[in-house]
C-alpha positions as CSV (number, residue, x, y, z in Angstrom):
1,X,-16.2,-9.8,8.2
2,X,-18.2,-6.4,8.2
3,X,-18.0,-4.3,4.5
4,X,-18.8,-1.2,3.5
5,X,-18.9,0.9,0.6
6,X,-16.0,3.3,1.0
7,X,-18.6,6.6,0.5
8,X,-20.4,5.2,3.4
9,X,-17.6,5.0,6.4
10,X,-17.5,7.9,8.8
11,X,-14.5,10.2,8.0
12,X,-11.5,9.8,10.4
13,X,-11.8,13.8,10.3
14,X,-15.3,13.7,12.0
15,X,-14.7,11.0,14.5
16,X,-10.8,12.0,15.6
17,X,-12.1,12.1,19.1
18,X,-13.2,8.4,18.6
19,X,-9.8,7.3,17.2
20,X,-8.2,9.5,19.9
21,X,-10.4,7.5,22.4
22,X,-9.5,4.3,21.1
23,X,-5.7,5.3,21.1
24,X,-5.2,5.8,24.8
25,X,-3.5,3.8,27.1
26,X,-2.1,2.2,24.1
27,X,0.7,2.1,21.3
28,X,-0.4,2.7,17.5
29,X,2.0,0.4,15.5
30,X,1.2,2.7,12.2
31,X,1.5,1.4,8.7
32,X,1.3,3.5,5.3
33,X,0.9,2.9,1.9
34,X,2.6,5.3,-0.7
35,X,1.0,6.1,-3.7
36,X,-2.6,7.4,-3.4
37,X,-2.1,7.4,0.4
38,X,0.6,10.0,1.1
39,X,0.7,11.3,-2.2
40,X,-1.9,11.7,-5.2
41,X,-2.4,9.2,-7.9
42,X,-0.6,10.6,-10.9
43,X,0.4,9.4,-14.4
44,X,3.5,8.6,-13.8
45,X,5.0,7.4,-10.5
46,X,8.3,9.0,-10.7
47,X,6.3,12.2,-10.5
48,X,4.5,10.7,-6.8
49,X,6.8,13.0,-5.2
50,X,6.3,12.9,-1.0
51,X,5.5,16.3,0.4
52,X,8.6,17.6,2.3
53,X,5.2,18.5,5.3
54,X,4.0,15.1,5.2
55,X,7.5,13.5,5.4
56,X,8.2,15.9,8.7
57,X,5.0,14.4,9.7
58,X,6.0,10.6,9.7
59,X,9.8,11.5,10.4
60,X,8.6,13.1,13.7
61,X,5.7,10.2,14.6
62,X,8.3,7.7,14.0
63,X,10.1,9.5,17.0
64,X,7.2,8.2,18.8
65,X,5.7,5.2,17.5
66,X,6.5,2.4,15.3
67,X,6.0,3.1,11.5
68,X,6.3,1.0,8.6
69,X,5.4,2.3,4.9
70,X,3.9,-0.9,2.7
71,X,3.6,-0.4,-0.6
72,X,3.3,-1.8,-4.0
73,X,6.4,-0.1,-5.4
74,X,10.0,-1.7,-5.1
75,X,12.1,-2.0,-1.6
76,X,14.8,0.7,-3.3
77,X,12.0,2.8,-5.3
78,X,9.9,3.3,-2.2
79,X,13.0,3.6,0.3
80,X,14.1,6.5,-2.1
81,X,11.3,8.3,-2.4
82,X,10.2,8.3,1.6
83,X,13.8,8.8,2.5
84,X,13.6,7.9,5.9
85,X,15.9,6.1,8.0
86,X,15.3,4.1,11.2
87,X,11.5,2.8,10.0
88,X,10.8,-0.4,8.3
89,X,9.8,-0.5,4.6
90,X,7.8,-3.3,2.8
91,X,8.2,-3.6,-1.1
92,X,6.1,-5.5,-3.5
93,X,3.9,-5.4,-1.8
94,X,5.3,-7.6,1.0
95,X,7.6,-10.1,-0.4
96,X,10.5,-7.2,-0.1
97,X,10.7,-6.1,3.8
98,X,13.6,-4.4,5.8
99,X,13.2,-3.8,9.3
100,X,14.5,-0.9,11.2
101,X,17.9,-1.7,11.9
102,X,18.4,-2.9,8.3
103,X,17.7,-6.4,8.4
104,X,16.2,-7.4,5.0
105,X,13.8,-10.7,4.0
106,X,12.5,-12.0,1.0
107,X,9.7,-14.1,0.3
108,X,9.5,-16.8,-2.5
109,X,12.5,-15.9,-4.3
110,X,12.4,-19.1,-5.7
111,X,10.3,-16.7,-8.4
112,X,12.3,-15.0,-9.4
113,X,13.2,-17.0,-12.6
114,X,9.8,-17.2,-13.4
115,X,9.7,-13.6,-12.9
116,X,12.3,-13.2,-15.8
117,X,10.6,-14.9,-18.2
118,X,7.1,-13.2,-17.6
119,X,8.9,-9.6,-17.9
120,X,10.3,-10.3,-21.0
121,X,7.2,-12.2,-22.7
122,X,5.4,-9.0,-21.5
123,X,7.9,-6.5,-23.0
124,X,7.5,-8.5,-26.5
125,X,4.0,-8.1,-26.7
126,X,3.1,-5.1,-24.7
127,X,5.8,-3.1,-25.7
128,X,4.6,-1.3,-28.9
129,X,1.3,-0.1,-27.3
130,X,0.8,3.5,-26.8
131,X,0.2,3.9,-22.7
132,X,1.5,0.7,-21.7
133,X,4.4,0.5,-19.7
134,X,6.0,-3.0,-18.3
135,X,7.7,-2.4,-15.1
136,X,10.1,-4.9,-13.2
137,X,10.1,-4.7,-9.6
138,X,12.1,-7.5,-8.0
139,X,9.2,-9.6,-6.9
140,X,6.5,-8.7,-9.1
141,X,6.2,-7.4,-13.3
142,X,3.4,-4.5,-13.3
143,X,1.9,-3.6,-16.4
144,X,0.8,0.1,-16.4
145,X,-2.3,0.9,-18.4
146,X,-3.6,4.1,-17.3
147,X,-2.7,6.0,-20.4
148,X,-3.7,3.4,-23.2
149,X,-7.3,3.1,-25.1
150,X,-9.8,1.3,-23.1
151,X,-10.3,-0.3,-26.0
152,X,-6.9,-1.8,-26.1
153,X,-7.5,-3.1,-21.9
154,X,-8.7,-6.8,-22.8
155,X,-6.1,-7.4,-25.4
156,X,-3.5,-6.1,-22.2
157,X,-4.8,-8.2,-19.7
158,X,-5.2,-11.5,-21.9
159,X,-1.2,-10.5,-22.4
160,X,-0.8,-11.3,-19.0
161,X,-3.0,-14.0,-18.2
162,X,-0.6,-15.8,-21.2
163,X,2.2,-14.9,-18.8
164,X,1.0,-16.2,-15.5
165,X,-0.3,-19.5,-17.4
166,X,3.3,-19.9,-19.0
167,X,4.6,-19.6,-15.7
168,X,3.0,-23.5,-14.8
169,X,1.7,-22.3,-11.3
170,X,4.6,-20.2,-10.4
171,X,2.5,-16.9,-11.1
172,X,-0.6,-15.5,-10.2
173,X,-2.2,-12.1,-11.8
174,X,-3.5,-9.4,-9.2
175,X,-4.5,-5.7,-10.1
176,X,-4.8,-2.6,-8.9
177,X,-6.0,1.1,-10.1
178,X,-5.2,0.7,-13.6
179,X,-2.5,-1.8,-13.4
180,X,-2.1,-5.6,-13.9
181,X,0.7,-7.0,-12.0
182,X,2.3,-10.6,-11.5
183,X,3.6,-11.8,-8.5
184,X,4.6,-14.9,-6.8
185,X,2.0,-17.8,-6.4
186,X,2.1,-18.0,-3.0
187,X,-0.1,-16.7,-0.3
188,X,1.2,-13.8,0.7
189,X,0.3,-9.8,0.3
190,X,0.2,-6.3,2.6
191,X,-1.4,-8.1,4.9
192,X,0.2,-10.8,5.8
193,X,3.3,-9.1,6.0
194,X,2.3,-6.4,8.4
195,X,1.3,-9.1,11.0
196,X,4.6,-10.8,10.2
197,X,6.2,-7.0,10.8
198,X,4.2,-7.0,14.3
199,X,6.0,-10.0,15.1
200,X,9.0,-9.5,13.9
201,X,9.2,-6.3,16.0
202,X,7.9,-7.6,19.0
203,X,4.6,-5.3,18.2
204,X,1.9,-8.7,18.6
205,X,1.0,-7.6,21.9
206,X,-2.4,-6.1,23.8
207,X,-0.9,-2.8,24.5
208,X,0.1,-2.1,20.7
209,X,-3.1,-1.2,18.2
210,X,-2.1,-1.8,14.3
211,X,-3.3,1.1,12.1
212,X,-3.3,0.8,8.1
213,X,-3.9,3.6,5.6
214,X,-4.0,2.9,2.4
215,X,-6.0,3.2,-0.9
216,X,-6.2,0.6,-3.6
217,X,-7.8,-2.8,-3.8
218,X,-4.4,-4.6,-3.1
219,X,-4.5,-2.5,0.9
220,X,-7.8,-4.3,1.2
221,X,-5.5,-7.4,2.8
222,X,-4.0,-4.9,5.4
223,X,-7.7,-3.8,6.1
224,X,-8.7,-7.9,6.8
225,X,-6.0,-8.1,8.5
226,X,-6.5,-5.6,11.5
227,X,-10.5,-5.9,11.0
228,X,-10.8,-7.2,14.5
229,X,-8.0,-5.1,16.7
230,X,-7.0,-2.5,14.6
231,X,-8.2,1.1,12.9
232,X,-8.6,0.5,9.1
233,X,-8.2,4.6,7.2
234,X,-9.3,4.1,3.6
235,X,-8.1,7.0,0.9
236,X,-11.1,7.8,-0.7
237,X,-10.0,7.4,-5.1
238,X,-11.5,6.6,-8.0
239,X,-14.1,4.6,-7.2
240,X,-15.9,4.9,-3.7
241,X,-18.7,2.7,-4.3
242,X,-16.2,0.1,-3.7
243,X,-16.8,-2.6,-0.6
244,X,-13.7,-1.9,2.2
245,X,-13.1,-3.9,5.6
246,X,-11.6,-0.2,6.5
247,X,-13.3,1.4,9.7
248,X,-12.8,4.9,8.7
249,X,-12.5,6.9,5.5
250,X,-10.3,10.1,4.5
251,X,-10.4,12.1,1.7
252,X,-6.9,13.2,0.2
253,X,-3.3,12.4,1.1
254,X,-3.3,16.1,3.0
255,X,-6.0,14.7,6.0
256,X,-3.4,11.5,6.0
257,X,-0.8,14.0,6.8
258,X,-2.8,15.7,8.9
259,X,-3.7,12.3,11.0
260,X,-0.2,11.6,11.0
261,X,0.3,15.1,13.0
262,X,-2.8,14.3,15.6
263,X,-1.2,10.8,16.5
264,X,2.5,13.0,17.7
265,X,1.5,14.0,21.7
266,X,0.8,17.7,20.9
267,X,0.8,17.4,17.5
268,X,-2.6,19.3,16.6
269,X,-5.8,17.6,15.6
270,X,-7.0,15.8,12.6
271,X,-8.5,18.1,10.3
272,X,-8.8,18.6,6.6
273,X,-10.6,20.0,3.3
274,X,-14.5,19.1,3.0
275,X,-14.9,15.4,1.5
276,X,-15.2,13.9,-2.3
């Protein structure tokens, strides 16, 4: 499978006449992660508030086209803070997905117990670190460490790595941009669950092209999974040196709203600020 340093794609803003190209005659089935994707990274995720423009934006492609937002953040959290109905939603990352018409399914919440027990050995030893927060989504435990020393990161991460070995196979530790998190040991992430959604909505055809935009390392399943008949948009972050299966790079969460626009019949063209 082809890689490529993230700095290194062509921007979705230069070749929109390429995408546009690739587009026609077909249906985009388009999926979205949240934070870093529609909004900016920020310290503190209750503050990832979603643009009332860039909300308009998917409320009126959804009109259109299929859209599903996956993200890392919980079912509820991320339902609340898109706040739009008639779309399907995937929380955790995956293991948390309502369809459309309200239909919810969980995956491995045979977990869940195991779940418990890391959360709370995680709040005992994390909890009196400056910066560190514990957070309990349903199907996953996330340890936030954007705001504590660097110096204090190994001691954090051996924290969880006592967790997920506690946990006697139940657990696996994943990560993401400046987070640890424990899920589920089973094999399942973003993007598994979007070709399950394809299915599941009758989207696994010819005539329907998958398109993922997302950010982080965890979207970098999504990315594999629509390498060969999809359109990959990677958010250009922190670190754009890293290796992506995306096809096509962005900048800031304003050109994803700005794509969003271009993919509505009449809806403009993608444009944008210069690049990082």
């Amino acid at each position: 499978m082809s890689r490529a340093a993230i700095r290194d794609l062509p921007s979705a803003v230069d070749r929109a006449a390429e995408i546009a190209e690739r587009l026609a005659g077909v249906t985009p089935a388009v999926f979205l992660d949240y934070d870093g994707t529609l909004t900016p990274i920020v310290e503190h995720a209750a503050d990832a508030t979603l643009p009332a423009s860039t909300r308009e934006a998917i409320r009126a492609l959804a009109a259109v086209v299929p859209v599903a937002i996956v993200s890392g953040r919980d079912l509820a959290d991320v339902r609340a803070m898109v706040g739009i109905d008639g779309i399907a939603y995937a929380g955790s990352h995956g293991f948390d997905i309502v369809e459309p018409d309200g239909a919810r399914h969980e995956r491995a919440p045979e977990a869940l117990p195991a779940l418990d027990r890391a959360q709370t050995a995680l709040e005992d030893v994390l909890g009196a670190i400056p910066g560190v927060s514990v957070e309990r989504k349903r199907f996953a435990v996330a340890v936030h460490f954007r705001q504590a020393d660097p110096a204090r990161v190994q001691a954090i991460e051996e924290a969880v790595d006592q967790a997920v070995t506690a946990a006697e196979g139940q657990l696996r530790k994943t990560g993401g941009k400046k987070i640890f998190e424990v899920r589920p040991a089973v094999a399942w992430d973003k993007g598994k669950a979007l070709r399950w959604l394809l299915d599941a909505l009758g989207l696994d055809r010819p005539d329907v092209v998958p398109l993922y935009v997302g950010d982080d390392v965890t979207d970098e399943d999504a990315f594999d999974a629509i390498a060969a008949d999809g359109i990959g948009v990677v958010v250009c972050g922190e670190d754009d040196a890293r290796t992506t299966a995306a096809h096509y790079r962005l900048d800031t969460p304003d050109q994803v709203r700005d794509l969003l626009d271009g993919l509505v019949p009449d809806g403009g063209s993608v444009s944008g600020p210069d690049p990082c």
